[in-house]
N, CA, C and O of each residue as an XYZ file, in Angstrom:
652
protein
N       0.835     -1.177      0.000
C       0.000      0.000      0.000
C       0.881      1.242      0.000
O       1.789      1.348      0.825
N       0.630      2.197     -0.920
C       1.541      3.722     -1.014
C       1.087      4.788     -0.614
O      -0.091      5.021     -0.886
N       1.718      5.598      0.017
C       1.364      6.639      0.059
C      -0.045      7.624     -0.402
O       0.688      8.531     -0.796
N      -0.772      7.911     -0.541
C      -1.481      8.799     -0.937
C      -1.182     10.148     -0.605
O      -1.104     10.535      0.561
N      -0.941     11.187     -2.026
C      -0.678     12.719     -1.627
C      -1.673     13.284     -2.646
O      -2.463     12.822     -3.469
N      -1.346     14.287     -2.291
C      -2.189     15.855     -3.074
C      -1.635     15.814     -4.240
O      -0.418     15.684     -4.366
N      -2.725     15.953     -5.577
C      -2.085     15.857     -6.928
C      -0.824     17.187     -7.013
O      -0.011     17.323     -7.927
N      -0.954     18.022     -5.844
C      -0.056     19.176     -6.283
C       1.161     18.397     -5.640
O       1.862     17.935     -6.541
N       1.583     18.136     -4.540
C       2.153     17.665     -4.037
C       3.279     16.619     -4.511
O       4.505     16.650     -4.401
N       2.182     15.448     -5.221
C       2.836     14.233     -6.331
C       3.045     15.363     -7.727
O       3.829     15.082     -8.633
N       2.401     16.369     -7.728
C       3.365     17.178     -9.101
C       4.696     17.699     -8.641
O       5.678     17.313     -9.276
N       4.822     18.281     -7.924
C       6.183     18.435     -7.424
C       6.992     17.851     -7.808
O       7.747     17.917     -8.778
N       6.723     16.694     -6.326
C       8.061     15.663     -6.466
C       8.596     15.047     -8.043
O       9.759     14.883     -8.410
N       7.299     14.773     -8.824
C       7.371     14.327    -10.328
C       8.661     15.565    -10.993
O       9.783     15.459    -11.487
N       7.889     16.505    -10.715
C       8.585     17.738    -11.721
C      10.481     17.327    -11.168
O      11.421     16.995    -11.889
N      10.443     17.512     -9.802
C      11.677     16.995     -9.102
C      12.761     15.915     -9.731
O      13.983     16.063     -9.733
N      12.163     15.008    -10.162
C      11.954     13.902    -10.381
C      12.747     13.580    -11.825
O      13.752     12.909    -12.059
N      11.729     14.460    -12.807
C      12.017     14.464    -14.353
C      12.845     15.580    -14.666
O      13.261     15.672    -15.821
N      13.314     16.902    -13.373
C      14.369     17.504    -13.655
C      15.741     17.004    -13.311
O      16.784     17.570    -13.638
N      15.648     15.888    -12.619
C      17.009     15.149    -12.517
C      17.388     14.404    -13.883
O      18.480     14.466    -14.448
N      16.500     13.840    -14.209
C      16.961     13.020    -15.839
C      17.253     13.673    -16.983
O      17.895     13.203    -17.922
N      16.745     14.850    -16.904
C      16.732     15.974    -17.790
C      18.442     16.370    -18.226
O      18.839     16.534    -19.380
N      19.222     16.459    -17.060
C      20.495     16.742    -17.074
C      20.203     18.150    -17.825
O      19.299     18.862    -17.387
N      20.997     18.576    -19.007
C      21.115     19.756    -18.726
C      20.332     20.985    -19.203
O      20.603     22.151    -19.490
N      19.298     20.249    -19.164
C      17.828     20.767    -19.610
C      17.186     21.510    -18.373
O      16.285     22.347    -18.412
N      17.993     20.915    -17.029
C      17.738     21.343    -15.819
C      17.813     22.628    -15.605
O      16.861     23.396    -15.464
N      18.909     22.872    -15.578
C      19.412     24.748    -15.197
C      18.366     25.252    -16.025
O      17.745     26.081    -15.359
N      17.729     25.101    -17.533
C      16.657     25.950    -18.284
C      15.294     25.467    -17.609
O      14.531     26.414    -17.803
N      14.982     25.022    -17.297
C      13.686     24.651    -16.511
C      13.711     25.369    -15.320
O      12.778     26.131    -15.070
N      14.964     25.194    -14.282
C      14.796     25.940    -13.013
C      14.479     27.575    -13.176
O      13.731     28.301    -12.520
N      15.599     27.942    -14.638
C      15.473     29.127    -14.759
C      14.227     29.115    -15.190
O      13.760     28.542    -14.205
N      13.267     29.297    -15.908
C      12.445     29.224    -16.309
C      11.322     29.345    -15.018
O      10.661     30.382    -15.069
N      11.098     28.690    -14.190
C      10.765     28.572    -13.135
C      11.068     29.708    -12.211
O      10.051     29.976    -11.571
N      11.901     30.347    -11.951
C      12.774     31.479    -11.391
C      11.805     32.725    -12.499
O      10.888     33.397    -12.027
N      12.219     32.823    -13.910
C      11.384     34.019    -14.052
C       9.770     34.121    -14.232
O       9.129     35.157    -14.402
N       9.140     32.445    -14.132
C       7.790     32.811    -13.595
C       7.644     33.064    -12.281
O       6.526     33.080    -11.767
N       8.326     33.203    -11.860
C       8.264     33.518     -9.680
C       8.430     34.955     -9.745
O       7.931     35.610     -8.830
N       9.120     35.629    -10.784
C       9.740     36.860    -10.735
C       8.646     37.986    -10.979
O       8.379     39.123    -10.592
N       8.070     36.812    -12.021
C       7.094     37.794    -12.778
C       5.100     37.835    -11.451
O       4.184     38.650    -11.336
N       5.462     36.275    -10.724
C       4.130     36.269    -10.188
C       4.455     35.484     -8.830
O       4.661     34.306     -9.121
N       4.548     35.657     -7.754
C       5.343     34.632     -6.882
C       4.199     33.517     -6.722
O       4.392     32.721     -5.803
N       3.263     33.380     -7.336
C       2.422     32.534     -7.273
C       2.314     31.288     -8.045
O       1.951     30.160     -7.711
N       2.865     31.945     -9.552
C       3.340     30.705    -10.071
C       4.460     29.987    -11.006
O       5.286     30.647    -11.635
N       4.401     28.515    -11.033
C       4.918     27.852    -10.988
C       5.435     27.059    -12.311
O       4.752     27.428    -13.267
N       6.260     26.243    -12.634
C       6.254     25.127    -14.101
C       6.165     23.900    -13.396
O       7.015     23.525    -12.589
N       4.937     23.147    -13.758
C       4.760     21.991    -13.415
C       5.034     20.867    -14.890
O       5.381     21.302    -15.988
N       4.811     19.534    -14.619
C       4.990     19.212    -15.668
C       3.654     17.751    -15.026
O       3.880     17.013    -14.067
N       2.543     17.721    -15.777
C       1.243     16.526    -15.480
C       2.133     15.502    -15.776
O       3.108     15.457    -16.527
N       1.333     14.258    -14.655
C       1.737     13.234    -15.238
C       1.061     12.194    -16.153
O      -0.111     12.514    -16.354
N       1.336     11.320    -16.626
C       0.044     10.508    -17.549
C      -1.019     10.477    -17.265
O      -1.897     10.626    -18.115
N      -1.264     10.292    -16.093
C      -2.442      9.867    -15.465
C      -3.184     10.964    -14.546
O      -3.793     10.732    -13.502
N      -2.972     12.353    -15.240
C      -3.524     13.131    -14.801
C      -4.827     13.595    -14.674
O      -5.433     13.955    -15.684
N      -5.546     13.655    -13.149
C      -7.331     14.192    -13.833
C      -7.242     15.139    -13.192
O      -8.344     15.263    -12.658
N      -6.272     16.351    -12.720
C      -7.230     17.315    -12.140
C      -7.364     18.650    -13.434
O      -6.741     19.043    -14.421
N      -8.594     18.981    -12.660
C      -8.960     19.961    -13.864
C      -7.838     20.875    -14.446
O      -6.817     21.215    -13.847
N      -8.215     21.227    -15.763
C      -7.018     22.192    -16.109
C      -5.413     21.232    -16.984
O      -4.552     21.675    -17.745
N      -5.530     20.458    -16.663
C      -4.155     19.585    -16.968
C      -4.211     19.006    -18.317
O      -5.353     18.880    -18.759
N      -3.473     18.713    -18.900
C      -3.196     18.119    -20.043
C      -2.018     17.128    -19.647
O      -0.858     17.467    -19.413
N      -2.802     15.174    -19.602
C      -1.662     14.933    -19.372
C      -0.193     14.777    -20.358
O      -0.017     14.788    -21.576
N       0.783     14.623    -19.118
C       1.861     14.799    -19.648
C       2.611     16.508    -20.765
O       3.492     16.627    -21.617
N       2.032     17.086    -20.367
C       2.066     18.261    -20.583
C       2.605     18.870    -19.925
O       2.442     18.673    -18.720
N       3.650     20.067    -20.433
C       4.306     21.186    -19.274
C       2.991     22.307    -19.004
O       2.094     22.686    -19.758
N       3.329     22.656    -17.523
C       2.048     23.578    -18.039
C       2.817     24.733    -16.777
O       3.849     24.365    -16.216
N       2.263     25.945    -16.478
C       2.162     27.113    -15.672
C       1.286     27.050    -15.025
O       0.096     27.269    -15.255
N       2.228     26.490    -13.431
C       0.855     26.544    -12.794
C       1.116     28.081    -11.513
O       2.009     28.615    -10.856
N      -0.419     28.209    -11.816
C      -0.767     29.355    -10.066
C      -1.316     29.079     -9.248
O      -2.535     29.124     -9.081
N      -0.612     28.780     -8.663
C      -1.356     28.639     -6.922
C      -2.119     29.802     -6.415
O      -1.428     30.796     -6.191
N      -3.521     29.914     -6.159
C      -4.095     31.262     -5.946
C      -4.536     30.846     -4.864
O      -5.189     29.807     -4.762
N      -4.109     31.920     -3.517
C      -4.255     31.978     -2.520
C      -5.491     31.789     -2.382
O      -5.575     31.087     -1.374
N      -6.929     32.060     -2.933
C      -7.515     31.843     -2.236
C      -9.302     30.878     -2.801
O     -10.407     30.586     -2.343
N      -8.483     30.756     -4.038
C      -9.364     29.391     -4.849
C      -8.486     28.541     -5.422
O      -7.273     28.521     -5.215
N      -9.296     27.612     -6.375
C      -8.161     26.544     -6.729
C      -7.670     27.006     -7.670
O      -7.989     27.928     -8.420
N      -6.155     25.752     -7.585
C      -5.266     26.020     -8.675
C      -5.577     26.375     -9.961
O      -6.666     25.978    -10.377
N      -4.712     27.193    -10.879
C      -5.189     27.100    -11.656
C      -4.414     26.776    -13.087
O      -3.536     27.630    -12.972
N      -4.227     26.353    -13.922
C      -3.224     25.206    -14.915
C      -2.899     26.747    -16.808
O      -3.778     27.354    -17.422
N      -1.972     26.762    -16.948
C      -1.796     27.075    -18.473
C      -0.865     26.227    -19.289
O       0.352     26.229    -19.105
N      -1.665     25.275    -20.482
C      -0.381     24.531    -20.454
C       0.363     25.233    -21.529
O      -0.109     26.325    -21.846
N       1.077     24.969    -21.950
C       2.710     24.710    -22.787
C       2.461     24.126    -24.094
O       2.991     23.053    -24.382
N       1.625     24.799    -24.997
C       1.597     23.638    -26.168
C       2.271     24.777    -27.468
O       2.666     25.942    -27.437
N       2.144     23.717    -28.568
C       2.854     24.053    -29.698
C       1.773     24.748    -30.486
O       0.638     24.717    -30.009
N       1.973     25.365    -31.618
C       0.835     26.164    -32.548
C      -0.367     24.878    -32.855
O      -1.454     25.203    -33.332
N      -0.199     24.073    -32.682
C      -1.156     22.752    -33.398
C      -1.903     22.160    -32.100
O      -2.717     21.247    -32.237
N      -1.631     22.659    -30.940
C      -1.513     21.908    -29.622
C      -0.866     20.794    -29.285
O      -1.534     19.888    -28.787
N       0.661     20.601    -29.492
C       1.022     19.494    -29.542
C       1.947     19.729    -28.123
O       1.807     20.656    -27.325
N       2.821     18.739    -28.059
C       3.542     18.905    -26.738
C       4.875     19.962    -26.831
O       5.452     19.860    -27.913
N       5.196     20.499    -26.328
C       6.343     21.023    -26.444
C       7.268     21.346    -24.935
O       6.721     21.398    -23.833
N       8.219     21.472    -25.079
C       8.998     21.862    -24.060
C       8.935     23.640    -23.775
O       8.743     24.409    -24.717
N       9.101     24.066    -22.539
C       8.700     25.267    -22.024
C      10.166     26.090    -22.734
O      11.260     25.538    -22.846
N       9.970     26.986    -23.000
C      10.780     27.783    -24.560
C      10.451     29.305    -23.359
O       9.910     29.574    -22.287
N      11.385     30.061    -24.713
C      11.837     31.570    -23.886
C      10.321     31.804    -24.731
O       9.507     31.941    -23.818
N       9.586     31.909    -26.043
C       8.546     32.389    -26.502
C       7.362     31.928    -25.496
O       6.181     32.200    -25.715
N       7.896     31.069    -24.167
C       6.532     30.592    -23.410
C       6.260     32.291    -22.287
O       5.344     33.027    -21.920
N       8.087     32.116    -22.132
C       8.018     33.352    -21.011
C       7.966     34.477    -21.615
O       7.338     35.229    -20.870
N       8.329     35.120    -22.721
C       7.896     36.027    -23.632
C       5.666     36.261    -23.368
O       4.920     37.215    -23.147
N       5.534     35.126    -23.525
C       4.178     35.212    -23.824
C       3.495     35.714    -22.491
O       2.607     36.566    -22.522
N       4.034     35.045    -21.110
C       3.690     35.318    -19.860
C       4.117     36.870    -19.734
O       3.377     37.654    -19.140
N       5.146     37.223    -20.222
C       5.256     38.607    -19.656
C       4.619     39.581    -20.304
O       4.540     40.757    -19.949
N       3.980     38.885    -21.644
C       3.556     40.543    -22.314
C       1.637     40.100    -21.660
O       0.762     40.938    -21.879
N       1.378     39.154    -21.130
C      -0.394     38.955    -20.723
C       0.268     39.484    -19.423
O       0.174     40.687    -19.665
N       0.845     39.420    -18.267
C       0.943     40.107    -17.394
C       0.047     41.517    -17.027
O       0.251     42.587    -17.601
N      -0.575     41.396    -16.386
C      -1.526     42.132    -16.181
C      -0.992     43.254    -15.179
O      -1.280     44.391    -15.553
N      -0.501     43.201    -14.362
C       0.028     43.966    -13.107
C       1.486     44.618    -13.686
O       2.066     45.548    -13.125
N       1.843     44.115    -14.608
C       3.058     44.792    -15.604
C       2.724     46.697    -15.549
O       1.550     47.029    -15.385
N       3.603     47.612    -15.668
C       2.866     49.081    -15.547
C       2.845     49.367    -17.257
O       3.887     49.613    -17.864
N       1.612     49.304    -17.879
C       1.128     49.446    -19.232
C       0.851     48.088    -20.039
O       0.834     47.925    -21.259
N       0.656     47.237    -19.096
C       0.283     46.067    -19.860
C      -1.364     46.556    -19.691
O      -1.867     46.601    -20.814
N      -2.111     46.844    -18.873
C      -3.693     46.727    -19.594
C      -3.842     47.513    -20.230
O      -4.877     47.310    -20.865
N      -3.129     48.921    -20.639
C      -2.975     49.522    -21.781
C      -3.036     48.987    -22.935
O      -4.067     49.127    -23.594
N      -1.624     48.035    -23.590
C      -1.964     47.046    -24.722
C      -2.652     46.315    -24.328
O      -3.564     46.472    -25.140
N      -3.060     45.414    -23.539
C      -4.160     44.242    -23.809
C      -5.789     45.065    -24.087
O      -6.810     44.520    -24.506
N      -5.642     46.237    -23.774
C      -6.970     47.025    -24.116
C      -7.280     47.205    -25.524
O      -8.363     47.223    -26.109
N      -5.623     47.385    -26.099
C      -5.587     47.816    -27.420
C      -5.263     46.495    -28.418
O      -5.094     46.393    -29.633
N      -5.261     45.707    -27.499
C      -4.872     45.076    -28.564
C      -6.532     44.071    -28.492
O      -6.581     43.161    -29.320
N      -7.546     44.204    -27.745
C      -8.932     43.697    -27.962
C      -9.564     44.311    -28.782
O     -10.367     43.691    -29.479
N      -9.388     45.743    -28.949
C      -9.828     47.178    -29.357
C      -9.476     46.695    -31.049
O     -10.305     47.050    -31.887
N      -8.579     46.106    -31.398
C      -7.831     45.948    -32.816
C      -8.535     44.429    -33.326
O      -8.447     43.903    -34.435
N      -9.040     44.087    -32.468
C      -9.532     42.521    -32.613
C     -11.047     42.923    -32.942
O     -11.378     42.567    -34.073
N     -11.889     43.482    -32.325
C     -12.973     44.175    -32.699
C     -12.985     45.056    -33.569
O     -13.810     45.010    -34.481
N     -12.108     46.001    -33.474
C     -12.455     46.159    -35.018
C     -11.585     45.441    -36.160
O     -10.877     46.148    -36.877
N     -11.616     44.374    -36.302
C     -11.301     43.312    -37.448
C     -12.452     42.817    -37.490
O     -12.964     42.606    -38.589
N     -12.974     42.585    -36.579
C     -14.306     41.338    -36.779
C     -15.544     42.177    -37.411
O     -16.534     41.820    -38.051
N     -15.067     43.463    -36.958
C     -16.606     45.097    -37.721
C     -16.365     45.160    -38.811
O     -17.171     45.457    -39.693
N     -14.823     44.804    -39.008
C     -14.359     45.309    -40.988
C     -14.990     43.937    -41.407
O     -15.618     44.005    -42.463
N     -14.965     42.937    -40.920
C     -15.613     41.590    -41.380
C     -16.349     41.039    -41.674
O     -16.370     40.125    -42.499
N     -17.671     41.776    -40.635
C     -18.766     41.285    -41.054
C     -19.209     42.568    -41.986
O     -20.035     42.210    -42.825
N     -18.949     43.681    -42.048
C     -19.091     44.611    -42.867
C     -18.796     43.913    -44.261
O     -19.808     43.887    -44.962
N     -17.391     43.193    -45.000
C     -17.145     42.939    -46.111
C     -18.428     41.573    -46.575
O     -18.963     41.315    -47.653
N     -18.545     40.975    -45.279
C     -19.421     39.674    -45.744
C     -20.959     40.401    -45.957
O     -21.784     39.994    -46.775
N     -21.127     41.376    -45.191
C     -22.550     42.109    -45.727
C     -22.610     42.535    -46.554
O     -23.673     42.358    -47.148
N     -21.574     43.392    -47.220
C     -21.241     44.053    -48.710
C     -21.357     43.174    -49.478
O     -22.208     43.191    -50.367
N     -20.463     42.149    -49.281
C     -20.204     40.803    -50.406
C     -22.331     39.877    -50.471
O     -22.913     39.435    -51.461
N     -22.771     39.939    -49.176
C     -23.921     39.624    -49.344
C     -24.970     40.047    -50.390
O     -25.577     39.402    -51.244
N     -24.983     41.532    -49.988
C     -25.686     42.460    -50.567
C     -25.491     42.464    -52.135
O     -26.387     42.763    -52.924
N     -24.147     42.077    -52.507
C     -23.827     42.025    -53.873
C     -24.297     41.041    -54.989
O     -24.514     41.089    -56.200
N     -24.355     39.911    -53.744
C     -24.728     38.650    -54.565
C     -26.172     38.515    -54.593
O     -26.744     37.840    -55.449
N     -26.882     39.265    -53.500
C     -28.209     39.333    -53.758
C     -28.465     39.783    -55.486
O     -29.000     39.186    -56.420
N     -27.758     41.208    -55.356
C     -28.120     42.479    -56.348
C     -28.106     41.724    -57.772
O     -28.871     42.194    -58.614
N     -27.367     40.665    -58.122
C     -26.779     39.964    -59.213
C     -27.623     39.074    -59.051
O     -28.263     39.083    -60.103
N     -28.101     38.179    -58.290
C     -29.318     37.756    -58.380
C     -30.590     38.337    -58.858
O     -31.183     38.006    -59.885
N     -30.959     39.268    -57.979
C     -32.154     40.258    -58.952
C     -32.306     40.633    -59.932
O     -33.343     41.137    -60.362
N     -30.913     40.404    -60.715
C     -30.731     40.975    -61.779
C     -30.847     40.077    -63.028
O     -31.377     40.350    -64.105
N     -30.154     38.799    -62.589
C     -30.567     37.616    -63.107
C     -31.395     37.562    -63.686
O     -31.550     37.558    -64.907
N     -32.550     37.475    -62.254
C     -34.126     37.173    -62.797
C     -35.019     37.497    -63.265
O     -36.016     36.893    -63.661
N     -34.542     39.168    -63.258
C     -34.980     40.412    -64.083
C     -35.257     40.575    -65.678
O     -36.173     41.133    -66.283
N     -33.738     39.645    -66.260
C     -33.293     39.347    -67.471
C     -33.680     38.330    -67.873
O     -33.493     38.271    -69.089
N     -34.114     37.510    -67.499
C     -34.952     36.019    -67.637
C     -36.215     36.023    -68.614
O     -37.322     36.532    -68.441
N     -35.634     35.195    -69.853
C     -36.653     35.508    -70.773
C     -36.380     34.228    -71.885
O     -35.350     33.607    -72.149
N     -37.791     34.122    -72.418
C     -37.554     32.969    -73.129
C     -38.202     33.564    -74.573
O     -39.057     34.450    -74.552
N     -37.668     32.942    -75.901
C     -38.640     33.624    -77.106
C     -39.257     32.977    -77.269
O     -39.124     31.805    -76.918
N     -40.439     33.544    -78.017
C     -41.414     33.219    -78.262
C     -42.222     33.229    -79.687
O     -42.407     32.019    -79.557
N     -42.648     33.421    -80.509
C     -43.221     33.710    -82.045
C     -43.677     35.246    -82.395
O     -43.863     36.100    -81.527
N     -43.748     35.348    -83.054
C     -43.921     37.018    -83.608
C     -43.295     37.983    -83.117
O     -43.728     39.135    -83.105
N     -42.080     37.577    -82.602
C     -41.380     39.046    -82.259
C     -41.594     39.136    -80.504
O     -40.996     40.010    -79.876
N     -42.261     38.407    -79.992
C     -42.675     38.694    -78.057
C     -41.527     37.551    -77.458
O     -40.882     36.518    -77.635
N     -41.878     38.680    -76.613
C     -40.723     37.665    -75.599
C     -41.488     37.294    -74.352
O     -42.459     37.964    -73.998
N     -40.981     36.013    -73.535
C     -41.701     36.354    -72.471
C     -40.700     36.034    -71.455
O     -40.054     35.016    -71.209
N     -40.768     37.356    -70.869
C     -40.250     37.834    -69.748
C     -40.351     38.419    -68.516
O     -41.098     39.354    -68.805
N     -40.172     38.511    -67.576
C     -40.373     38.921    -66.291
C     -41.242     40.633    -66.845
O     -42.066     41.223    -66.146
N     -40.973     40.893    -67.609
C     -41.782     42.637    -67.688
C     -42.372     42.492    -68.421
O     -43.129     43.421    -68.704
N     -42.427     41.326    -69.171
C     -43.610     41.287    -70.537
C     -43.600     42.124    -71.223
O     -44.636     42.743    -71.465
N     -42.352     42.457    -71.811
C     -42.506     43.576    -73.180
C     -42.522     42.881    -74.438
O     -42.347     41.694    -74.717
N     -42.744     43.780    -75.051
C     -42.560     43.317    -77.174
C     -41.543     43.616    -77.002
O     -41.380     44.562    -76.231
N     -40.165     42.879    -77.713
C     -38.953     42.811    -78.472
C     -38.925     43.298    -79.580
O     -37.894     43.250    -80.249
């Protein structure tokens, strides 16, 4: 019979664990670890293990974790553009420092940079309404022109004129 611990707890020691085998992958992980503390003393680089269920986790995944004083943990993992696995990279801590919120002018850009996202999606549906409106107009127009001949010179067509 083993032990039973706290999934945070058995993450630890794991992370502990897989930074010894790592060799010299180590010193970049600790560091790594060091400037998420710098940036939040709350959190952390964990790494799930296979058999991970707590919420938030991806197993076997590196992920950023925060310990928040005063709800539960909470998990960001570490993935590649495709979501695939990847190892924790300077573009991970790049990414943590520019969402940093408590940074002095980070909710400045993250304001502006939602502000730039909305209006992309206004220029967007604007072009798909234009582009709508167009294909209607060419439709109407279609059916407008819709005509079949007929004997003595008549046509018959949506306006019913003589030809």
């Amino acid at each position: 019979m083993g032990l039973i611990l706290p999934d945070s707890v058995r993450m630890s020691m794991e992370l502990e664990d897989q930074l010894e085998l790592l060799g010299d992958r180590h010193d970049w992980l600790k560091h790594f670890d060091r400037e998420l503390r710098a940036l939040d003393p709350y959190l952390s680089l964990v790494k799930a293990s296979e058999s991970a269920t707590e919420a938030g986790l991806i197993p076997g995944y590196w992920h950023v974790k925060r310990a928040n004083p005063t709800e539960m943990d909470s998990y960001y993992p570490l993935k590649g553009a495709a979501g695939e696995f990847v190892e924790p990279g300077s573009e991970h801590l790049e990414l943590m420092r520019k969402n940093d919120l408590q940074r002095p002018g980070a909710f400045k850009e993250f304001d502006e940079r939602r502000k730039a996202v909305e209006d992309e999606m206004k220029a967007r549906k604007a072009d798909q309404a234009r582009e709508r409106t167009e294909t209607m107009a060419e439709r109407i127009e279609v059916i407008e022109r819709a005509q079949v001949s007929m004997k003595d010179g008549w046509t018959n067509s949506v306006k019913g004129k003589k030809s």
